[in-house]
Every structure is written in C-alpha cells, then in structure tokens.
C-alpha positions in Angstrom: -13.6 3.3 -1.0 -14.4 -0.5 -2.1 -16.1 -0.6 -5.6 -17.1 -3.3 -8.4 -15.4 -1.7 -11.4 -15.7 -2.9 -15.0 -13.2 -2.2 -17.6 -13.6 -5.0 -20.7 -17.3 -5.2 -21.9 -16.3 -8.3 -24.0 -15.6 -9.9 -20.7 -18.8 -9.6 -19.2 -18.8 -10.5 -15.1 -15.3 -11.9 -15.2 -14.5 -8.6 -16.3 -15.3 -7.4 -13.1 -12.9 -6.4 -10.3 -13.0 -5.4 -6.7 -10.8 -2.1 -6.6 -10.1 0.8 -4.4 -12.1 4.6 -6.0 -11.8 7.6 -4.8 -14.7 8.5 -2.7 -17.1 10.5 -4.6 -18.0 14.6 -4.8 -21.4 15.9 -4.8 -22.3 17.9 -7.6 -25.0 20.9 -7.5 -28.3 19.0 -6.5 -26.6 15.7 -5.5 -26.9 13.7 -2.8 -24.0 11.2 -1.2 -25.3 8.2 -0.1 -23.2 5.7 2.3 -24.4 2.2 0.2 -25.9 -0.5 2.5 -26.9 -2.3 -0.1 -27.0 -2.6 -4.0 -29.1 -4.4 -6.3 -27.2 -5.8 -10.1 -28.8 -7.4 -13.3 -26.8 -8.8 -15.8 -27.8 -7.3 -18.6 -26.4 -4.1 -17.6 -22.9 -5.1 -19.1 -24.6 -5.0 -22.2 -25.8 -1.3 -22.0 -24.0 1.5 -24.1 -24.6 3.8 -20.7 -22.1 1.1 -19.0 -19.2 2.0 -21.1 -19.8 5.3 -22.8 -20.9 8.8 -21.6 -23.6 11.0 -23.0 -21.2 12.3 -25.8 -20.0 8.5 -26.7 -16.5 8.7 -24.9 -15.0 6.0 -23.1 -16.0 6.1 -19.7 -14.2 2.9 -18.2 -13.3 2.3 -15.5 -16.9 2.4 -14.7 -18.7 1.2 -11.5 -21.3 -1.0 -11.7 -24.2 -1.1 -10.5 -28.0 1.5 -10.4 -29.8 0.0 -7.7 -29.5 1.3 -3.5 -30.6 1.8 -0.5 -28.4 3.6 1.7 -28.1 6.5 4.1 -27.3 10.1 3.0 -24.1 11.6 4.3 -23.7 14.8 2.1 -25.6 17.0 0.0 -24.4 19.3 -3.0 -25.1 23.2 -3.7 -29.1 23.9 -4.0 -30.2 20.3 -3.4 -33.4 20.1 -1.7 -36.3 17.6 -0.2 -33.6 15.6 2.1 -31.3 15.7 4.6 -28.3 14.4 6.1 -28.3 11.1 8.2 -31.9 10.5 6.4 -32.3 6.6 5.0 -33.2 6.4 1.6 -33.4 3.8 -1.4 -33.0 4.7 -5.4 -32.5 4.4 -8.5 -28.8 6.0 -9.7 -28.5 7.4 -13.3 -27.2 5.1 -16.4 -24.1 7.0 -17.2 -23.0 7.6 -14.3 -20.6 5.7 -11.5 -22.9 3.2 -10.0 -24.0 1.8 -6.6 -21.8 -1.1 -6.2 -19.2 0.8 -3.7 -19.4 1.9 -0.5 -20.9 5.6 -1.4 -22.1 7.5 -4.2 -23.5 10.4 -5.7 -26.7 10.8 -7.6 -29.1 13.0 -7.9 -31.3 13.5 -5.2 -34.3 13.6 -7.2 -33.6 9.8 -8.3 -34.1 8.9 -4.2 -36.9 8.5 -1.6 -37.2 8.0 1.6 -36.8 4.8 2.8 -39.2 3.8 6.2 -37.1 2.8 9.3 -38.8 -0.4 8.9 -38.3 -1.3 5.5 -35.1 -3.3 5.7 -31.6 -2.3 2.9 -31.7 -5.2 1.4 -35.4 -4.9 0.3 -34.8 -0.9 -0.3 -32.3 -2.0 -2.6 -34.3 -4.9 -4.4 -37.0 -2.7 -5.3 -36.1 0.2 -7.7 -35.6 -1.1 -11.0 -38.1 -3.8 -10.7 -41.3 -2.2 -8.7 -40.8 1.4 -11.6 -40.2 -1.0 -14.2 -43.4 -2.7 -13.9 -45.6 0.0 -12.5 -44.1 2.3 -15.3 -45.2 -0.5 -17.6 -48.7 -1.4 -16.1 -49.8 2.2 -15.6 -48.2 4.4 -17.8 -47.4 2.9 -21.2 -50.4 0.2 -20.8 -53.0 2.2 -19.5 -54.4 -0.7 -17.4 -57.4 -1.5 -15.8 -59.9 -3.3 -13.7 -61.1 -6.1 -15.6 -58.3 -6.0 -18.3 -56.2 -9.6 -18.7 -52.9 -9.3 -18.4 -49.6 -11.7 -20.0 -47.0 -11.4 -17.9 -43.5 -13.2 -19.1 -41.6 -14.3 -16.4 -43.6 -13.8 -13.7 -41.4 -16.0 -11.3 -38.7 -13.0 -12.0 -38.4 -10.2 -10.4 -40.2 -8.0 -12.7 -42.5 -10.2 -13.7 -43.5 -10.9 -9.8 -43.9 -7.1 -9.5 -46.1 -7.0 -12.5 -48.2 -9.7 -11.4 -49.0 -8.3 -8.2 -49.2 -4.8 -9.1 -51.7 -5.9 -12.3 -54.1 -8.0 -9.5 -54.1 -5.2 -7.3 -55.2 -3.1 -10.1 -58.1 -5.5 -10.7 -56.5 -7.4 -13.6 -56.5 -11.2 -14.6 -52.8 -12.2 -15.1 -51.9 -14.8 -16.9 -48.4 -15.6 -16.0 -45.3 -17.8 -18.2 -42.1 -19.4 -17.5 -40.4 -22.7 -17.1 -42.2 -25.6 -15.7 -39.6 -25.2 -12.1 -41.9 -21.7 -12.2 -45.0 -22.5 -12.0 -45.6 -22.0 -8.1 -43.4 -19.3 -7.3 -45.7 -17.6 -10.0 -49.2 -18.6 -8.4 -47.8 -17.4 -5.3 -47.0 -14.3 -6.6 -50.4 -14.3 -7.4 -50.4 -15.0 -11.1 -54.5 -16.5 -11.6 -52.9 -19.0 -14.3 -49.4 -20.3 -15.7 -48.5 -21.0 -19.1 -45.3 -23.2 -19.4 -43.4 -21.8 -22.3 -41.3 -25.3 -22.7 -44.8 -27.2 -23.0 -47.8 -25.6 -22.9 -49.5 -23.5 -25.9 -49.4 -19.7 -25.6 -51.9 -19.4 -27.9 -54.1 -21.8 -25.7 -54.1 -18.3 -22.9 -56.5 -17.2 -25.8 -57.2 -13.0 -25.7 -55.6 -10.7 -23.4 -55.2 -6.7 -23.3 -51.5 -6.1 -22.3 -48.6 -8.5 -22.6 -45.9 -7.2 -20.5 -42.9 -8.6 -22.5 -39.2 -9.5 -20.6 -38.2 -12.0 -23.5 -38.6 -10.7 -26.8 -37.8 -12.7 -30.0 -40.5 -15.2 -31.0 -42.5 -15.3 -28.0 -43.0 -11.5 -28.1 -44.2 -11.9 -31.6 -46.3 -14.8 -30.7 -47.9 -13.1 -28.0 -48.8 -10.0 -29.9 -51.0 -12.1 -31.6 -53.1 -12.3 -28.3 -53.6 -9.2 -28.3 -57.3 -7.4 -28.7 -58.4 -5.1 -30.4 -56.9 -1.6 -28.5 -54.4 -3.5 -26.4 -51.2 -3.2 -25.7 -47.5 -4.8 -26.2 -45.3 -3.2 -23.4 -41.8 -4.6 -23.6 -38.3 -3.8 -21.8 -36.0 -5.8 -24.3 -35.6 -2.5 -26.6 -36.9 -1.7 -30.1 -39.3 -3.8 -32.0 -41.3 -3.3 -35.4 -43.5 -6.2 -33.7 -47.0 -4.8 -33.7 -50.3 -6.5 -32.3 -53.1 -6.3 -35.5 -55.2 -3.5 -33.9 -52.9 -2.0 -30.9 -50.2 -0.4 -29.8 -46.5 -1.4 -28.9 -44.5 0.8 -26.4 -40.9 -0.1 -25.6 -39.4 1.5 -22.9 -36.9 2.5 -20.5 -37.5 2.7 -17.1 -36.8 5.9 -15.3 -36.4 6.9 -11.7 -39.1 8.3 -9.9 -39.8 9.8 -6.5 -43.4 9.6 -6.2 -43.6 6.0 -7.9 -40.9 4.6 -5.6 -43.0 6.2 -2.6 -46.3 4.5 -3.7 -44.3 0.9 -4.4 -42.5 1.0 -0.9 -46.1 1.6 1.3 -47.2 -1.4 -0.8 -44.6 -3.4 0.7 -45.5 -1.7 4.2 -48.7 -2.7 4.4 -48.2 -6.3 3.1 -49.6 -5.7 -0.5 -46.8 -6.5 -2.5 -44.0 -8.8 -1.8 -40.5 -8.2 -3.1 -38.8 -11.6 -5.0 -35.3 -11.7 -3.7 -33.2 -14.0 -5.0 -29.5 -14.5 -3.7 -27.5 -11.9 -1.3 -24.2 -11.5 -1.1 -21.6 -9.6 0.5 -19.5 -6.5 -1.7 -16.5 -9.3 -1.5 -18.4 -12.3 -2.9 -20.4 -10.1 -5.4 -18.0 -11.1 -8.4 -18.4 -14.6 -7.9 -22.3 -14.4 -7.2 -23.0 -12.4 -10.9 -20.3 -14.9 -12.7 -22.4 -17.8 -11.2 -24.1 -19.9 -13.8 -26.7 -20.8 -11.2 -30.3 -19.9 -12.2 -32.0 -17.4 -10.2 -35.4 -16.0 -10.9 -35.0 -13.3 -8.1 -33.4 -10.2 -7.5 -29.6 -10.1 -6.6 -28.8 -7.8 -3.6 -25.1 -7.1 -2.6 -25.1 -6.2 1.6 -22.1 -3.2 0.8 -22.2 -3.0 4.9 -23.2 -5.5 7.4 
C-alpha cells in the first residue's frame, strides 16, 4: 500500500516520503480500515509518540498521521461493536502506524460510526479537533451556562470547535487571533474578537475558562483573567502557569466513542460547523504540509477519490 512515512525528525515535513508499506494485520480487538481520508497537524513531528515506542525504541520508519475516516475491511480476534463494510471515522493511537496510507489498523474502540451522509473528508476533519475541544470544555473545564469563555485561536480548527461547542453550552466566548481572523471567528460564532497583534487582552476583562492553543506569554497573560474558581485548560503541554485562585489542567486528548458520536450528530443537524482548511490528494500531501502558506483550518488528505 501507499503511505506518508517519516524517518528524520530533524527534517520535519521534508522529511517526509511517499513509500510503498506492507499492508497492515489486525491484532486481537483491531479493526482494518480502507483510509478515505486523513486529517495531519504539524506539530505531530514534534511528538516523542512519532518516533519512539512505549518502551522508548526507535520506531522509524513511522507513518504519519492519527486522524480518519474510512471504511472497515477486517476485524481482529474478539473485536466487537462493528462490522465489516461499515463506514467509520477515528481517532488512531500515538504510537502506532498512522492514517496517512491507504489502510490501517487501530483499535476498534478508538472508531465510530460514521452516518452515510456525513461526507470523508469531514469524518476525517473532525477527531482531533471536535474531542480536543469538547474534552477541554466539558471535562477538564467543567463549563457552564452563563460562564465566559477565552478561546485562543478561534479562527483554527480547535479554536472554531471550542467556540461553537462553548455557545451551544450557553457560554460568552471571547475569541483571539490575528487581525486577517477576526470574521472567520464571529462566524464561527465567537460574541467578540480580541486581536492579539493590536488589541489589549487585558481589555476582555474577567472570564472563567481560557482554552489555551498558544502558550508562552499570552497563556500567562491570560491566566491573569481568570476568576476566582476558573479554569486554564491548555493543549501546548506542561505549565507551572497558574491563574491566582484556580486551577490549570493540561491535557492530552484521547479518543473516544461516545464523544465522537455526540460531535458528529452536531454536525448532522447543522449545530456545529467543521473549519476545513486545504484538501489534498495522498500524492500532493508532502507538498501541502511543507507549504509555508497560512491556514487556520484543518488539513484533510482524500487517500481515495
């Protein structure tokens, strides 16, 4: 089979290379999914899980990729709660061979079923983004109706989930970004903008959560913002960055069946909107992640017509 492998972690996306794998085997409880499509963010190059195993050996050649939504072809020994020819979307574990290739084989747990009228390409858009900010929102921050949320980035595709997900839960969101993000965030759905290249952070004034994709200064600015019993969520990894009376949770985000079920009838029904930012085909995915083009969208690779 066709596969994105990477090899030199020093090299970041030029690194990469298109390269013939042996199609994979399903272990007990796996499921082998023909990929339709695959969603990619940079940052994974940068992730120990990319390069290294659980016991810290080299792992490389490693395909990249966690992101799918495909059809299942094959199941392993005990695996239960799908079934062959049944379209589902997911999201693959870190330190294992990922999505970018024509099939793979993940647990089965880590997939959903995917509606007949939910498109690949959005299947695939959604995993790390929609559990990322619903595990964010609802489990570390404890949000709720009436609550003011900071969202960083909400033009991204994290932030846009968190914005909508946040309203929906009866929140105010304030939302930040560059000054070329302003709309894309209101549409979203984001009740004001903050532009982080001009505008005062401190001028949003109190809030109860800041969902946090940036880290650094602004993350320690914003905790400031924080009242008393709020909460810093942040994806950017450890931090001794602590709002004056609350709590800070960093996380990682983890696959979930139910969640990605709850996330995809949003989409159904027209609730939330998924920010998808340039598709490309498994032959011009290389080119598309080396791009220095910014994108504040999602990056879905169409593995099959």
């Amino acid at each position: 089979m066709k596969a994105i492998v990477v090899t030199d972690q020093a090299a970041g996306t030029a690194g990469m290379k298109l390269a013939d794998r042996p199609e994979p085997q399903a272990a007990i409880n796996d499921a082998i999914v023909e990929v339709h499509a695959a969603g990619f963010v940079n940052t994974e190059l940068e992730w120990p899980s990319t390069w290294v195993d659980r016991r810290d050996r080299d792992r490389t050649p490693s395909i990249a990729g966690h992101e799918l939504a495909g059809i299942v072809t094959a199941l392993g020994y005990g695996t239960t709660g799908l079934s062959i020819g049944q379209r589902v979307f997911g999201l693959a574990d870190w330190h294992r061979d990922g999505t970018l290739a024509e099939y793979v084989a993940m647990e089965a747990r880590n997939l959903a079923p995917l509606p007949g009228d939910v498109d690949f390409t959005v299947g695939a858009s959604l995993p790390i983004s929609g559990l990322t900010a619903w595990q964010g929102l609802f489990q570390h921050g404890r949000l709720r109706a009436g609550q003011t949320v900071l969202a960083h980035g909400a033009a991204g595709a994290v932030g846009s989930m968190v914005t909508q997900l946040a309203r929906e839960a009866g929140a105010y969101v304030i939302g930040t970004g560059r000054a070329t993000d302003r709309q894309k965030a209101l549409d979203f759905g984001a009740n004001e903008f903050v532009d982080l290249g001009a505008d005062r952070l401190e001028d949003a004034g109190g809030v109860d959560l800041v969902f946090d994709v940036i880290g650094g200064d602004i993350q320690k600015r914003s905790a400031a913002l924080i009242r008393s019993g709020g909460t810093l969520v942040t994806v950017v990894g450890p931090t001794d960055v602590r709002p004056a009376d609350g709590l800070t949770v960093d996380f990682v985000v983890e696959a979930d069946r139910i969640q990605l079920g709850e996330i995809v009838q949003r989409v159904r029904d027209g609730r939330l909107r998924t920010n998808i930012g340039k598709v490309a085909s498994l032959d011009d995915a290389i080119a598309t992640f080396h791009s220095t083009e910014r994108r504040t969208g999602k990056t879905v690779i169409r593995v099959r017509p």
